[in-house]
VMD Tcl script that builds the backbone (N, CA, C; Angstrom):
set m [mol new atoms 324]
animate dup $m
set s [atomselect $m all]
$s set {name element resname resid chain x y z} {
  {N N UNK 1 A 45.607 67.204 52.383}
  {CA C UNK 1 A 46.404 67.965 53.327}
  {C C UNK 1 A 46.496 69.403 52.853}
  {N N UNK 2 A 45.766 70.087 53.475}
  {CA C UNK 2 A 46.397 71.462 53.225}
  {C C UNK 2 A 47.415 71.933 53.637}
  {N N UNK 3 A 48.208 72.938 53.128}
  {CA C UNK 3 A 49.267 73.900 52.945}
  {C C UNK 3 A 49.480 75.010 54.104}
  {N N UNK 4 A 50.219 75.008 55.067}
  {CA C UNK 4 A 49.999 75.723 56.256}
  {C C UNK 4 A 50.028 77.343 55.899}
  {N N UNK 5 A 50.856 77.526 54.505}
  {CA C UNK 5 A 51.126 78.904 54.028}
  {C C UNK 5 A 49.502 79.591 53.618}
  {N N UNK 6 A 48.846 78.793 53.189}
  {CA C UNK 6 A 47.785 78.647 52.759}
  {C C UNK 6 A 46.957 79.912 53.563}
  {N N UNK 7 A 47.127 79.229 55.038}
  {CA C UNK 7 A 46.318 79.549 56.089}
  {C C UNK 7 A 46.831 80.871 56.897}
  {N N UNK 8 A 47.650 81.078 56.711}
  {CA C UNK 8 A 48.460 82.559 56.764}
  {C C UNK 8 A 48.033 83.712 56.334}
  {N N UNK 9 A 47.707 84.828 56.982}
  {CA C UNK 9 A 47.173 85.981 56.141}
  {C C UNK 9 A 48.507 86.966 56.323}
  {N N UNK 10 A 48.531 87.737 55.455}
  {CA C UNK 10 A 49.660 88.520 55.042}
  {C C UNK 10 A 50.448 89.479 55.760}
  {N N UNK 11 A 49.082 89.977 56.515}
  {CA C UNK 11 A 50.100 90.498 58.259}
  {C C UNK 11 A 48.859 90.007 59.439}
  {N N UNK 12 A 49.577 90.073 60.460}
  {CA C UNK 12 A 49.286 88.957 61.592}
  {C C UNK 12 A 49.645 89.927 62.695}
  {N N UNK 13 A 49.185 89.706 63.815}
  {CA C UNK 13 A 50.038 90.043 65.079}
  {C C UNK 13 A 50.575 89.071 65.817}
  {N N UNK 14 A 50.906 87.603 65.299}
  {CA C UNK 14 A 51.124 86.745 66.116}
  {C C UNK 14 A 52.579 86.516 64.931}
  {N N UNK 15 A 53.296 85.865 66.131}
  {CA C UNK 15 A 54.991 85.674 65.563}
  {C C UNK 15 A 54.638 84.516 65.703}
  {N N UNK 16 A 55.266 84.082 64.180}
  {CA C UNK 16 A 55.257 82.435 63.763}
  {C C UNK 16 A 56.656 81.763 64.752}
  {N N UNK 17 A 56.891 80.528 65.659}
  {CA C UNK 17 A 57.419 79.773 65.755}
  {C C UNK 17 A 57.720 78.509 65.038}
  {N N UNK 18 A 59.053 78.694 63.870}
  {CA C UNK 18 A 59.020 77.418 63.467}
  {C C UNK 18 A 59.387 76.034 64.284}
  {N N UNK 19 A 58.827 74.916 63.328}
  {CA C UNK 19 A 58.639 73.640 64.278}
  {C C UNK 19 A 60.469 73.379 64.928}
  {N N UNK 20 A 61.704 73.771 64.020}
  {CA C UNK 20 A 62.634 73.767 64.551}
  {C C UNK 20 A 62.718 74.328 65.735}
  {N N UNK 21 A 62.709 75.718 66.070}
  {CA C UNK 21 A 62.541 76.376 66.984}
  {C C UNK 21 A 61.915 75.458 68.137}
  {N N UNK 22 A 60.689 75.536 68.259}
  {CA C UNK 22 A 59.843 74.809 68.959}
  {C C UNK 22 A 60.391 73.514 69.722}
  {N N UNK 23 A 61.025 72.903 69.233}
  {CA C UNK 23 A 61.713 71.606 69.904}
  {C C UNK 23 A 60.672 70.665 69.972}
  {N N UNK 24 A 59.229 70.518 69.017}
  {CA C UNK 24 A 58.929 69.118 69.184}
  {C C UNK 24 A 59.092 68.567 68.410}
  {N N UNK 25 A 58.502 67.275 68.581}
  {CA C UNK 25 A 58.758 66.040 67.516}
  {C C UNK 25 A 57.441 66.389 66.405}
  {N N UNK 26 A 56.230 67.094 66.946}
  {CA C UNK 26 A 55.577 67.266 66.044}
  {C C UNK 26 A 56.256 68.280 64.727}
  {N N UNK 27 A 55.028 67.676 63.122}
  {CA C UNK 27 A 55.176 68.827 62.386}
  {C C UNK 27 A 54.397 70.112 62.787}
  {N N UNK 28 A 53.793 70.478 63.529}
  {CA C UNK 28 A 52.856 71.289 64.032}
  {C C UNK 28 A 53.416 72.512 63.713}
  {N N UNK 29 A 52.882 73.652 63.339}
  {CA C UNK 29 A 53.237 75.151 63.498}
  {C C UNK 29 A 52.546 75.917 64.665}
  {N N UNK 30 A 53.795 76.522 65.332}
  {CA C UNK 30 A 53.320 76.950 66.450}
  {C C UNK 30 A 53.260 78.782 66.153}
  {N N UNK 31 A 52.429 79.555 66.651}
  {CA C UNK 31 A 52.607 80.932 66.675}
  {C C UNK 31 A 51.835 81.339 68.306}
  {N N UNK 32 A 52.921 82.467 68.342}
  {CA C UNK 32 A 52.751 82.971 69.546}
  {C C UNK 32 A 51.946 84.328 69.397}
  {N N UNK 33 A 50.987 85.107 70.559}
  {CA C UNK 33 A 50.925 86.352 70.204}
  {C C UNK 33 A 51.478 87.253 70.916}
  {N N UNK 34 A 51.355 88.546 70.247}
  {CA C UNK 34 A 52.061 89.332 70.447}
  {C C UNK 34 A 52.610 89.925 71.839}
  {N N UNK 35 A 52.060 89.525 72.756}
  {CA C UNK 35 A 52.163 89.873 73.889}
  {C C UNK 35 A 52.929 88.503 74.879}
  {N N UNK 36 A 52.774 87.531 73.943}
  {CA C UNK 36 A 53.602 86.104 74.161}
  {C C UNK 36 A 52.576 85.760 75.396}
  {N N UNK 37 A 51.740 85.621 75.779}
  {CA C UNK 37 A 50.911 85.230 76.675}
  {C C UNK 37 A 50.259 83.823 76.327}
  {N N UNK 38 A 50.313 83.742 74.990}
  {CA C UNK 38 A 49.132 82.874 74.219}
  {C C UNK 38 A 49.881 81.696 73.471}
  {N N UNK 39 A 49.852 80.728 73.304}
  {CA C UNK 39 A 50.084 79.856 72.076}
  {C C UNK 39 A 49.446 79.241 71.351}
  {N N UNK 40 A 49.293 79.344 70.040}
  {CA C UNK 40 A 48.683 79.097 69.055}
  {C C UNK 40 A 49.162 77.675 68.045}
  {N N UNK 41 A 48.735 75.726 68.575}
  {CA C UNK 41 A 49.698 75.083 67.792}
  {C C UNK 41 A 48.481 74.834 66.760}
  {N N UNK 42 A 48.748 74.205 65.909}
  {CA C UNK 42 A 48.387 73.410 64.713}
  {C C UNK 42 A 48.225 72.236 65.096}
  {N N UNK 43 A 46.944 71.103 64.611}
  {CA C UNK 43 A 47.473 69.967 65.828}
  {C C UNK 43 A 45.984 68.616 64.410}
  {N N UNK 44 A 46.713 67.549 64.457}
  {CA C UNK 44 A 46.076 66.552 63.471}
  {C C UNK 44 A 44.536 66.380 64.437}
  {N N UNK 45 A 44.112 65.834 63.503}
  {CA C UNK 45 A 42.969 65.191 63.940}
  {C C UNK 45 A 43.120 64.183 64.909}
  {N N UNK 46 A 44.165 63.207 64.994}
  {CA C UNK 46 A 44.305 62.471 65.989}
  {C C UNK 46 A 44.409 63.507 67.398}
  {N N UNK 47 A 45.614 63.877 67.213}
  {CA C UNK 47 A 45.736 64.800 68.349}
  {C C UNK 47 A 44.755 65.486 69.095}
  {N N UNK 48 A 43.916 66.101 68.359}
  {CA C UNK 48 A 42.657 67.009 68.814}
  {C C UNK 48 A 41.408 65.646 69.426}
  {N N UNK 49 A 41.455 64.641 69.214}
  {CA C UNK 49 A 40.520 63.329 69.457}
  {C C UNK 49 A 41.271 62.804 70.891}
  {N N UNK 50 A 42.621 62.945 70.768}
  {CA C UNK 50 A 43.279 62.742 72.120}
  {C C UNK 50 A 42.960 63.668 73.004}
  {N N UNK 51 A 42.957 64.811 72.609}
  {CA C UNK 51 A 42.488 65.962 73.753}
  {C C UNK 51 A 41.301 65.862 74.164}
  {N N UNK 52 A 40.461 65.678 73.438}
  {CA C UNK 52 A 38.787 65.354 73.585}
  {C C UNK 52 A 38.794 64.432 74.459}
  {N N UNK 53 A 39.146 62.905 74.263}
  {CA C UNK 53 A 39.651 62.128 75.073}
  {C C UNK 53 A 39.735 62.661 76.518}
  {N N UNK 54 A 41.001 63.077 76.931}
  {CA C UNK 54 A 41.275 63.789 78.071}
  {C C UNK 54 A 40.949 64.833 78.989}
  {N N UNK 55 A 40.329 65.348 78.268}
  {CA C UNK 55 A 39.358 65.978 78.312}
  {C C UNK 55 A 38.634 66.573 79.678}
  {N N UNK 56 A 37.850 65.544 80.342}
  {CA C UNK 56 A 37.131 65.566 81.721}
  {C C UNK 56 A 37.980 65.201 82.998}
  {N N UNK 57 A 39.450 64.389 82.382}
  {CA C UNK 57 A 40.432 64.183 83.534}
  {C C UNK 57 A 41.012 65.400 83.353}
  {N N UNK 58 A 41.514 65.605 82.567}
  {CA C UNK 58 A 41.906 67.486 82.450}
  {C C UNK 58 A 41.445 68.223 82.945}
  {N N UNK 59 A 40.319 68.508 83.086}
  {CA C UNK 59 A 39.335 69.582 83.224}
  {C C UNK 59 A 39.316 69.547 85.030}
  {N N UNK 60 A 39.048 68.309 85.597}
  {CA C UNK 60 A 39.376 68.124 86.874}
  {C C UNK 60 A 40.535 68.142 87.548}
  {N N UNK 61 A 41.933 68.207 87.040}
  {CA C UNK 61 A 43.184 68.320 87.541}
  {C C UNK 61 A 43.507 69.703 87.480}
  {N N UNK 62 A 43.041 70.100 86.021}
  {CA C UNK 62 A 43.417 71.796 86.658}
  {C C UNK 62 A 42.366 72.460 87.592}
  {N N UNK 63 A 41.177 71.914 87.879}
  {CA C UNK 63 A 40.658 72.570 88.815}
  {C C UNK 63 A 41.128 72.657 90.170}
  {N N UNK 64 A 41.410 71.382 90.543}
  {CA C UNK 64 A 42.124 71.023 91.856}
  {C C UNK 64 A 43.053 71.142 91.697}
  {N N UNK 65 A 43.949 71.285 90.691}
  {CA C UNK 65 A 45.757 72.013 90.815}
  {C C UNK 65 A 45.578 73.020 90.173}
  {N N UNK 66 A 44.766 74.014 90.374}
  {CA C UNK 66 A 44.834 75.315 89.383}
  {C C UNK 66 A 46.499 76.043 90.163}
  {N N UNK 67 A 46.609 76.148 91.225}
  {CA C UNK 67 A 48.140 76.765 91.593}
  {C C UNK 67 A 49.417 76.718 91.076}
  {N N UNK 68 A 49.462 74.599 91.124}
  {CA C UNK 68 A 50.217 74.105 91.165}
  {C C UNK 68 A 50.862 73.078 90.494}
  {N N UNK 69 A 49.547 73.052 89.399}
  {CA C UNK 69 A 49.662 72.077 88.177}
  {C C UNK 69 A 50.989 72.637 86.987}
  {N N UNK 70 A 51.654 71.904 86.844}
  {CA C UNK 70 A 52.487 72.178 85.691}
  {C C UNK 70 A 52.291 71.938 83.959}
  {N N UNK 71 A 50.831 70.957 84.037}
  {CA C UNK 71 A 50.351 71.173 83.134}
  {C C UNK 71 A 50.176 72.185 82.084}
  {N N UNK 72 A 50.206 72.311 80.472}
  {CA C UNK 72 A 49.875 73.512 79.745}
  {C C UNK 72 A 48.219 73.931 79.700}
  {N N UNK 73 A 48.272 75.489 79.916}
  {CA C UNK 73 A 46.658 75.483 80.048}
  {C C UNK 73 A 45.913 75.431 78.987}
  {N N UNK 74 A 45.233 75.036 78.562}
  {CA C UNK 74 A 44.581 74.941 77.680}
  {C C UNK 74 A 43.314 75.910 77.324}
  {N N UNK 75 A 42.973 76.706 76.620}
  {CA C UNK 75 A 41.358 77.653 76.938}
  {C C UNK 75 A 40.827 77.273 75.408}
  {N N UNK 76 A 41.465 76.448 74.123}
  {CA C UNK 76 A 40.368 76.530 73.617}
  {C C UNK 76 A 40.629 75.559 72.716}
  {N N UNK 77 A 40.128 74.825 71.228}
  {CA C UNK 77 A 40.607 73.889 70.685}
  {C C UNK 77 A 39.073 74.157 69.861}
  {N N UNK 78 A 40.063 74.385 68.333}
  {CA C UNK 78 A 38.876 74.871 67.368}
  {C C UNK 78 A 39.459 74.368 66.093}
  {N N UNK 79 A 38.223 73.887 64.960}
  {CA C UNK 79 A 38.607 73.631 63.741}
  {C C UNK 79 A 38.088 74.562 62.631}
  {N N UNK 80 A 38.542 74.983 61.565}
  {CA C UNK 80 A 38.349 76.210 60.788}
  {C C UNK 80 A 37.643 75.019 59.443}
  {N N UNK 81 A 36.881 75.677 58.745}
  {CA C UNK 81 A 36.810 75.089 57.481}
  {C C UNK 81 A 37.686 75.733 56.206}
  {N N UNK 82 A 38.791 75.165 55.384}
  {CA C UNK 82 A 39.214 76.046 54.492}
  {C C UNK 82 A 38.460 75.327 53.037}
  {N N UNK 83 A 37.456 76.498 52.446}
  {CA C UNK 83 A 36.985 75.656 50.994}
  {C C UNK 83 A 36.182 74.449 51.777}
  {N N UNK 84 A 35.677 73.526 51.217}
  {CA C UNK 84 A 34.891 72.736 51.407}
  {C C UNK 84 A 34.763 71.456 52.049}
  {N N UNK 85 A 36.483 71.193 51.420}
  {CA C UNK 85 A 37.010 69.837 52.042}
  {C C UNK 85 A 38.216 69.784 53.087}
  {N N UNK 86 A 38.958 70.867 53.176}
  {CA C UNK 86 A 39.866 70.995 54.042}
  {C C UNK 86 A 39.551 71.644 55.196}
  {N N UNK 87 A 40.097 70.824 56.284}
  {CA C UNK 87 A 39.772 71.728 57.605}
  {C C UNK 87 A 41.317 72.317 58.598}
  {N N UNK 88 A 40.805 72.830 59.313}
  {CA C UNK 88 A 42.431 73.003 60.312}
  {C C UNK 88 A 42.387 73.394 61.313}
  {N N UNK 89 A 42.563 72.071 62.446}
  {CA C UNK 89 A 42.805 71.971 63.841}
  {C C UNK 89 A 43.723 72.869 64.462}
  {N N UNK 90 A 43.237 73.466 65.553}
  {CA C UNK 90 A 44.007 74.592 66.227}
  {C C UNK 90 A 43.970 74.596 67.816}
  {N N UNK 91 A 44.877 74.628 68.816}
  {CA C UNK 91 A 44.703 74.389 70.173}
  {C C UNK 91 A 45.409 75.840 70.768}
  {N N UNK 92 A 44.342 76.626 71.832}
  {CA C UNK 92 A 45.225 77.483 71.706}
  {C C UNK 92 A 45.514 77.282 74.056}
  {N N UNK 93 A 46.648 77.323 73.618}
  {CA C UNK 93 A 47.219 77.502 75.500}
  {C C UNK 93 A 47.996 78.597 75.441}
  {N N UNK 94 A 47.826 78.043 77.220}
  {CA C UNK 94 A 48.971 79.321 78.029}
  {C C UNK 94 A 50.599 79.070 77.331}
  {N N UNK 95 A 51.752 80.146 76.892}
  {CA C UNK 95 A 52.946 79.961 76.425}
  {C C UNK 95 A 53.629 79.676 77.312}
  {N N UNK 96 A 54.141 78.546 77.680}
  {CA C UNK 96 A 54.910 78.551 79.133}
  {C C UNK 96 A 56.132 78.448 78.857}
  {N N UNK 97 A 56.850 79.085 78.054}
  {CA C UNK 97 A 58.226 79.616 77.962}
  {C C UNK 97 A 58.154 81.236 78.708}
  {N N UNK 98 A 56.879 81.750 78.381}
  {CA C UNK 98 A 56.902 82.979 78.862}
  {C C UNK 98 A 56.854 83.499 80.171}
  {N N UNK 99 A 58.327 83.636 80.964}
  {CA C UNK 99 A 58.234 83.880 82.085}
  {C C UNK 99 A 59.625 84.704 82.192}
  {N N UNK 100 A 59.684 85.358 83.355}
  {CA C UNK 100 A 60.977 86.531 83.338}
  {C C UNK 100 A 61.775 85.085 84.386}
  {N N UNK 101 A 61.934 83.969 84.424}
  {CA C UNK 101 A 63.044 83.629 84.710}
  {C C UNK 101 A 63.714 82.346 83.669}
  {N N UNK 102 A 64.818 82.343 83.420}
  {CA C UNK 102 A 65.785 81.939 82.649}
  {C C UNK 102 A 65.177 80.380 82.358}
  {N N UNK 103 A 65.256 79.875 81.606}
  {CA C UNK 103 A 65.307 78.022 81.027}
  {C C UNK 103 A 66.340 77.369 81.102}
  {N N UNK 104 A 66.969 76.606 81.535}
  {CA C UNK 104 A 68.228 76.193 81.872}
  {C C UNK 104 A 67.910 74.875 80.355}
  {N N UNK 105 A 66.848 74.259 81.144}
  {CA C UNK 105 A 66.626 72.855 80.445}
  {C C UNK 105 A 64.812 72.484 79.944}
  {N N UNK 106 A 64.572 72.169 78.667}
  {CA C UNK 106 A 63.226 72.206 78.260}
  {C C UNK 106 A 63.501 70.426 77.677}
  {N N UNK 107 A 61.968 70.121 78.329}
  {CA C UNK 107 A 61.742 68.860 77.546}
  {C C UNK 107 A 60.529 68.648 76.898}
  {N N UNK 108 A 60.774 67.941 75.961}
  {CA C UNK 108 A 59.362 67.241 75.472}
  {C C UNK 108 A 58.853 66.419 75.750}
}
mol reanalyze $m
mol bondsrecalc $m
mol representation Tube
mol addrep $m
């Protein structure tokens, strides 16, 4: 298991969301960028095999609900090599907190 600090470079333009913050059940580290448009999670190998998974039903629901889907968008899902043996899964979507009207109530 690598060390998420690890993977951190010393200045960034993206604001770290800790997993408290965040409200999931995952340990995942989330960072946003700077313009909050983007989200950046951390995500296991299972997780990223689930997405793969889903993948082609995904890919077809947001086409046909591109308006109206409430789904998170998804544009990319990449693994880094750190050193030889460690790797680190990354999913990056649309931030859908980011909107000029208020949150009353968020679920997971």
């Amino acid at each position: 298991h690598v060390s998420s600090n690890r993977l951190l470079p010393s200045t960034t333009s993206l604001r770290v969301i800790s997993t408290n913050d965040a409200s999931g059940k995952s340990s995942s580290w989330f960072f946003c960028s700077k313009d909050s448009r983007f989200l950046v999670k951390t995500c296991t190998p299972a997780e990223m095999n689930v997405l793969l998974k889903i993948l082609p039903r995904y890919t077809k629901h947001a086409s046909e609900h591109r308006a109206s889907s409430l789904l998170p968008q998804y544009y990319g899902l990449y693994t880094i090599e750190v050193g030889r043996r460690s790797k680190a899964h990354f999913i990056i979507m649309n931030y859908w907190f980011a909107t000029m009207h208020e949150i009353g109530t968020r679920y997971d």
